[in-house]
C-alpha positions in Angstrom: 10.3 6.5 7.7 7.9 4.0 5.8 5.2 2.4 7.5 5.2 -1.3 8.2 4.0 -3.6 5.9 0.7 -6.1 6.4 0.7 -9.1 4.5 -3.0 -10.5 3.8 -4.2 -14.3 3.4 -8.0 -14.3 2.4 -8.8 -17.9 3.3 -9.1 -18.0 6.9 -8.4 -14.5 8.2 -10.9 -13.1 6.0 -13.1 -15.8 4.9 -13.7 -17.8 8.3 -14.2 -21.5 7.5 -15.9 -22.3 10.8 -19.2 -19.4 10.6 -22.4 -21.3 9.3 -24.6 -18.4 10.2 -24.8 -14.5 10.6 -23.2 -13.8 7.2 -22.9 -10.0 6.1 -25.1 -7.9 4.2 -22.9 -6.6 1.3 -24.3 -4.2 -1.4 -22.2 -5.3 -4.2 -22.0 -8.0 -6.6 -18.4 -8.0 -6.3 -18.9 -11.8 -5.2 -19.6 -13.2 -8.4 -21.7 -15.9 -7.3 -18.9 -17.0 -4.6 -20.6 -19.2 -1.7 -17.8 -18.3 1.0 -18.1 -14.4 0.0 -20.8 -13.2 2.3 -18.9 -14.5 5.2 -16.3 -11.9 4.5 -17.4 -8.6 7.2 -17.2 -5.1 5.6 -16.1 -3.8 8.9 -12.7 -5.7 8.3 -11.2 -3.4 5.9 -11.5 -0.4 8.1 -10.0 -1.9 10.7 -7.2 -3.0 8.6 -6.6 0.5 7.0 -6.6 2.2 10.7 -3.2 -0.1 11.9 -1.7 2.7 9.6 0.5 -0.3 7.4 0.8 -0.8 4.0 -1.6 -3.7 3.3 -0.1 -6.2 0.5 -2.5 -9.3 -0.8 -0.3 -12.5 0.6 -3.0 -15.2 -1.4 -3.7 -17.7 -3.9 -6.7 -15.4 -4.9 -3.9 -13.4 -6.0 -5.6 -10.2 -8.6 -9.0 -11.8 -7.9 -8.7 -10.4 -4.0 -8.6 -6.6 -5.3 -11.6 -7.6 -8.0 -13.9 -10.2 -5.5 -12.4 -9.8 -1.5 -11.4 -5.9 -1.5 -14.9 -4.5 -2.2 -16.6 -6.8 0.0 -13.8 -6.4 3.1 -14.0 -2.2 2.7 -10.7 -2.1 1.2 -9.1 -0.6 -1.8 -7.4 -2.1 -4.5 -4.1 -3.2 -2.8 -0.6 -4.5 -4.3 -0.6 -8.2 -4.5 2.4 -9.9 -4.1 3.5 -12.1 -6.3 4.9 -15.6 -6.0 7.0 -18.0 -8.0 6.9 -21.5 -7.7 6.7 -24.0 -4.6 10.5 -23.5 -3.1 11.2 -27.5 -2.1 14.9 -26.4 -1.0 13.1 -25.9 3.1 10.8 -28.7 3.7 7.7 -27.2 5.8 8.3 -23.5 5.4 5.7 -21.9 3.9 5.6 -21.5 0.3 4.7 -17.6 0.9 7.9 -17.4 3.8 10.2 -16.0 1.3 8.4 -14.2 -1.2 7.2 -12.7 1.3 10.4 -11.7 3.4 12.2 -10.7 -0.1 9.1 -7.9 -0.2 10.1 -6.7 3.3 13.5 -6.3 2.2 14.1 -5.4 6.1 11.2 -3.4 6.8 9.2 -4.2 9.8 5.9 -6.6 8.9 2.7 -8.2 10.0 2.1 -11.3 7.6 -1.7 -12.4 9.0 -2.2 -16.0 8.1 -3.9 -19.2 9.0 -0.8 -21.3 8.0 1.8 -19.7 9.3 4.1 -21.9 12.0 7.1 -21.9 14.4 9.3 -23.2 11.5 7.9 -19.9 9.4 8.8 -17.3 12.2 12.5 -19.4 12.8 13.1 -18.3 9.4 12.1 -15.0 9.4 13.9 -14.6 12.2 17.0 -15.8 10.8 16.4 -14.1 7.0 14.6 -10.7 7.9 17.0 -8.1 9.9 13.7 -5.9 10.4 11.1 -6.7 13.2 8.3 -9.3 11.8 5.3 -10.0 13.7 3.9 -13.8 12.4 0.2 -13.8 13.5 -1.7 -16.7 13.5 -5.6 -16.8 12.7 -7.9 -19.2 13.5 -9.3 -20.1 10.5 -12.6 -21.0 11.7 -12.7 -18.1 13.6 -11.3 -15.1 10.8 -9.9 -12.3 12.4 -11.2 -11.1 15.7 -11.2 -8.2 17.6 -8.3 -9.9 20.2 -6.1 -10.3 16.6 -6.5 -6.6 16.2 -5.8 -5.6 19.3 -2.2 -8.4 19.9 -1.4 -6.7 16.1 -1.9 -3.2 17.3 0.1 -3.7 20.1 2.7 -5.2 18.6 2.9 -2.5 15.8 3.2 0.1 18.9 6.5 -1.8 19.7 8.2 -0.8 16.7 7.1 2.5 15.8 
């Protein structure tokens, strides 16, 4: 059976927008003179690997997240989906909503996100016949150890 799939924002989850101190110590100069890079923590990419899902790049850094985020995060070079224009045909859905349910093609997901909204999981709900979990990050925050742990669970629920 294939494993579920995980798709990744950078801005937010990764990058928090709210941490003015205690950046990382990275060993690389994968961050090309980036200011928000050091706030990304190397221990996220382990973390992300262990959930045991396929991890696809959901985000504008599009191939720039396997050269400048993966390295920094722990985390191989990773598919990145790609996505056409803004869809204007469903007012406040997400421009990454149906790329990113088109990917699934009905296989259970994780989309981890900053942005994502009630409207967003309506639609997936209606439009994905596979289980989709939706999960919200604080963006100031990034992703924390309770994100892990509510995506874990969830993840349990449809193996």
């Amino acid at each position: 059976m294939p494993r579920p799939l995980l798709f990744l924002d950078v801005d937010g989850p990764l990058i928090p927008f709210g941490r003015t101190s205690g950046e990382y110590k990275t060993f690389t100069d994968a961050d090309l003179g980036h200011p928000l890079l050091p706030r990304i923590d190397p221990g996220l990419g382990p973390r992300l690997l262990a959930l045991g899902c396929d991890l696809v790049w959901a985000t504008t850094w599009m191939e720039d997240a396997n050269d400048c985020v993966a390295p920094l995060a722990g985390l191989p070079p990773l598919t990145v989906l790609d996505f056409p224009v803004e869809d204007a045909t469903a007012p406040g859905l997400h421009w990454k909503t149906r790329p990113i349910v088109e990917r699934a093609a009905g296989l259970p997901f994780v989309w981890i996100d900053d942005e994502t909204t009630d409207l967003d999981r309506s639609w997936v709900a209606e439009h994905h016949p596979g289980p989709a979990l939706l999960h919200t990050v604080s963006a100031s925050a990034g992703l924390t150890t309770a994100d892990f742990d509510a995506i874990a669970v969830w993840l349990a629920t449809v193996a």
